[in-house]
N, C-alpha and C positions, 0 to 999 in steps of 0.2 A: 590567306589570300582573300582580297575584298575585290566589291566593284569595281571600284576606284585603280585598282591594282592593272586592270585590267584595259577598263573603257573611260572616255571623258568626254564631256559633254559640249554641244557646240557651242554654249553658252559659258564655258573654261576655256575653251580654246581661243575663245575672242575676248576674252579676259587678256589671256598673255599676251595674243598679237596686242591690242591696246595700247598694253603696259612695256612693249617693246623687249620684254623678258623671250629669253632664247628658245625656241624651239624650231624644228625641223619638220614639215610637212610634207608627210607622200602620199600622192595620187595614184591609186592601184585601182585602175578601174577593169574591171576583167568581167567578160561573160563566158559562159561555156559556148553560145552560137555568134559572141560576137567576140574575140578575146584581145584584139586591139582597142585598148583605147583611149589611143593618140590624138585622133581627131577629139573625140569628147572634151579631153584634156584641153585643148587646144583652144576649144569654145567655150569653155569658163571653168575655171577653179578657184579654191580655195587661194584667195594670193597669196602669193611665195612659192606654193605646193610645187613640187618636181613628180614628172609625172615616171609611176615604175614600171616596167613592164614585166609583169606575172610568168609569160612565156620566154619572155628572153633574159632576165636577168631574178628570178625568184627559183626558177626550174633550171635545170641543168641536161639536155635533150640528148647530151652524147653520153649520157649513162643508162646503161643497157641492164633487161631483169629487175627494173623497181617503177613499172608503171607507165601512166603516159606524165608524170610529173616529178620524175627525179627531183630529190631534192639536192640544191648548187652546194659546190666547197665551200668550206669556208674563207679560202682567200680566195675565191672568185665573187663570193658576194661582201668581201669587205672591202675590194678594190670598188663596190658597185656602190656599198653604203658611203666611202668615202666621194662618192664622183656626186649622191647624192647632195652632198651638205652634213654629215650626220658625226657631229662631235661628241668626243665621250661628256656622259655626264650632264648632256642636253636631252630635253625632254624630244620624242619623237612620237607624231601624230598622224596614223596613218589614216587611208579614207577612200572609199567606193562610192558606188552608186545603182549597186545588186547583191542583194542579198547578204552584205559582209562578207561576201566570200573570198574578193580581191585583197581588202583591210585584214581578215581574220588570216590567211594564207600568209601574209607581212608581220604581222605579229607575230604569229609562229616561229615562222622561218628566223628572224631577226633575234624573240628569244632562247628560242632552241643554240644560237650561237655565242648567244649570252650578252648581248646587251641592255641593260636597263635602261626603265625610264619607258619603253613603248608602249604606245595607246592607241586602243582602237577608237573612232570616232560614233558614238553611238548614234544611231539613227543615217549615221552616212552620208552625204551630199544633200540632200534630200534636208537633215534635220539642220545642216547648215543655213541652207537659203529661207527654211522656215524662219529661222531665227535671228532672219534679218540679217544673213551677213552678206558681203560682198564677195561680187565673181571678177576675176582678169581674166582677162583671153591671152592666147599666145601661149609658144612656148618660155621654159622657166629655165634657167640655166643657174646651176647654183653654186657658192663659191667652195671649194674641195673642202672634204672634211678632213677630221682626224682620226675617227672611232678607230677603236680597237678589238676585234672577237676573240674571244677567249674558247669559241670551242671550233677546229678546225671541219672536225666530222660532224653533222648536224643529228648522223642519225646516232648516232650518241652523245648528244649533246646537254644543253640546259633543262632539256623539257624530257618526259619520258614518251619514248615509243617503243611500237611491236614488228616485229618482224612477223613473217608467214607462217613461221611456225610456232611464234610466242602467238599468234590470233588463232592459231587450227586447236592449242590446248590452253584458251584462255578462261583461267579461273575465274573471272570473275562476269560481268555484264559487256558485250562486245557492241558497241552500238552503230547501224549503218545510217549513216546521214542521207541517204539518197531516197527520190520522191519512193513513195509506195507501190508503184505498178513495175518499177525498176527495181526492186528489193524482190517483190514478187515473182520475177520472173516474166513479165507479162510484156514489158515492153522494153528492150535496150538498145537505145539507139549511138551510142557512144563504144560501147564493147563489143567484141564476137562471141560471147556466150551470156546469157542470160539469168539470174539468180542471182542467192548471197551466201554467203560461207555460213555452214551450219552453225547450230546455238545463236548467231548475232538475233538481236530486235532491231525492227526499225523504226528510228528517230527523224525523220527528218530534219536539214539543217534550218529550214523555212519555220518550224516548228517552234524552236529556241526565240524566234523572234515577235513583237507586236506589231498591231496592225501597220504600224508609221514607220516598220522596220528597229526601233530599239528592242536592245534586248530584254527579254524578260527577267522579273525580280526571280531570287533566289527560293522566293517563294511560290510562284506560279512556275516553277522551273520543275520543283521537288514535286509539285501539286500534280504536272505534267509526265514526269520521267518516273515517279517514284523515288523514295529514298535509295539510295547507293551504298550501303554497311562496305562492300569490298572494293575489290578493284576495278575499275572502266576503261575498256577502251573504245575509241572510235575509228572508223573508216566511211568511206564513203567510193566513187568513182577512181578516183587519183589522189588524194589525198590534200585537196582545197576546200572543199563546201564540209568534210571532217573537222578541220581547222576553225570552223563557225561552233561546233559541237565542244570544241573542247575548249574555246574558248570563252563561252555561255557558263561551260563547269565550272572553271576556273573562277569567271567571276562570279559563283554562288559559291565559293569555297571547296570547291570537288577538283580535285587532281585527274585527270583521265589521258591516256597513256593515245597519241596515234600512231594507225597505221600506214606510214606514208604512202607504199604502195598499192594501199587501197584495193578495190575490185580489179583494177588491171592487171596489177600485181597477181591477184591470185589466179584471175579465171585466165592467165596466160599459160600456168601449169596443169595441164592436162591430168597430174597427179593427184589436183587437189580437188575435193569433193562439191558437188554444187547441191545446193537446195533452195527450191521455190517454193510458192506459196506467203500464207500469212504468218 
C-alpha cells in the first residue's frame, strides 16, 4: 500500500476533470460542532461534487450499542453510493474542509465495503482552491450510478477492525486519535465519562497532518508515531477523526485495524475500565 493508494492531489484531480476522464466527486463536509454541511456545499464546491452527509447517510443512528456513529449496511449505503453517481470501476474522489475527517470517514466507510479506486483529497478544499481550481454554487444532483459493494457488513468488511473486546486485550499498539486533554481525562465535552481505555497512547488525528492540512510523509509519520513491528489499532470519539489515523497508516504502508465504536462504544459500558492521565 502507497500514498498514492490512498490520497490524490488537487493538482490530479484537475488533471482528470480537464481531460473529461470519469470520476466521481464527494463533498463530505462534517464538523463535530457543525455537522451539517449543506449550506457550505451549497456556497462552492468542487464542481460536479455531490454533497454526502456524514450523519445521515455514512452513520446508520438506528443501531444501538456501537457508539454515537454506527456504522450503515451495506445496502443502505450502496443504494446511497448509487444515488451519488458512483460507478464500478470509476475513480472516486472524496473531500472536506476540517481536518479530513469527513473525507477520511468516506474512505473508510466506502473501502471497508469494498469498493475500489477511492481517494482521499489531500490537503481538502482548502488545497483545491490553493491550486487554482474552481468553485460552483448550488446544489449538485447527480446522474444514478451503478457500483456494486461486495461486503454487506462493514464491520467485517474490506478493512480490518476491533471490537470492544479485541481493544480491552489488544496485542499490539491501541492508538486514540482524540485531542490530549480528552484522552487525559480532563476535559470531555461529547461523552458522559471522561478518560481512555487502558494500554491506548494518544495520537492525535490533527497530528498525522501538516500545517496546510496534507498529510504527512511516511517518513515524519514513523519520525512521529514510532515504528509499528506489530499490530495497530485506532479509535478515537465515535470512530470518524480514527478514520484520519488509519488512513495516514495506510498511506505510509501500515495496516491498522479501527475501532468503530470508539470511546462511546466503551465508556457506555459501565463494565469497562477507564484510565486518565498521560
Amino acid at each position: 500500500m502507497t500514498r498514492a493508494d490512498v490520497l490524490i492531489t488537487a493538482a490530479q484531480l484537475a488533471e482528470h476533470l480537464a481531460a473529461g476522464r470519469p470520476v466521481t466527486v464527494l463533498d463530505v463536509r462534517w464538523e463535530l460542532a457543525r455537522p451539517d454541511g449543506r449550506e457550505a456545499h451549497a456556497r462552492g464546491h468542487v464542481p460536479g461534487a455531490v454533497y454526502v452527509s456524514l450523519e445521515d447517510e455514512l452513520t446508520d443512528h438506528t443501531v444501538t450499542g456501537r457508539g454515537r456513529h454506527p456504522l450503515p449496511s451495506g445496502a443502505a449505503l450502496e443504494a446511497s453510493a448509487r444515488r451519488w453517481g458512483m460507478r464500478d470501476g470509476v475513480l472516486t474522489v472524496v473531500y472536506d474542509d476540517w481536518n479530513r475527517a469527513g473525507s477520511a470517514r468516506a474512505w473508510w466507510v466506502l473501502t471497508a465495503a469494498g469498493v475500489d479506486g477511492v481517494r482521499i483529497l489531500d490537503g481538502g478544499l482548502a488545497a483545491w482552491v490553493r491550486a487554482g481550481g474552481a468553485l460552483e454554487s448550488g446544489p449538485v444532483t447527480a446522474a444514478p450510478g451503478d457500483v456494486h459493494l461486495t461486503h454487506r457488513d462493514l464491520y467485517r468488511g474490506a478493512l480490518p477492525t476491533l471490537t470492544a473486546d479485541d481493544a480491552a486485550h489488544f496485542g499490539g499498539r491501541l492508538l486514540d486519535a482524540r485531542a490530549p486533554e480528552r484522552f487525559r481525562g480532563e476535559s470531555e465535552p461529547v461523552d458522559p465519562v471522561a478518560g481512555h481505555i487502558p494500554g491506548a497512547e494518544n495520537a492525535p488525528s490533527t497530528g498525522v497532518l501538516t500545517a496546510d492540512g496534507t498529510f504527512r510523509s511516511a517518513a515524519d509519520l514513523t519520525a512521529s508515531l514510532g515504528p509499528s513491528p506489530g499490530p495497530v489499532g485506532a479509535y478515537c470519539g465515535s470512530g470518524v477523526t480514527a478514520a484520519v489515523l488509519v488512513a495516514a497508516l495506510r498511506a505510509a504502508g501500515v495496516e491498522a485495524a479501527l475501532f468503530p465504536g470508539s470511546w462511546s462504544q466503551w465508556c457506555a459500558d459501565p463494565s469497562r475500565p477507564v484510565a486518565t492521565g498521560a
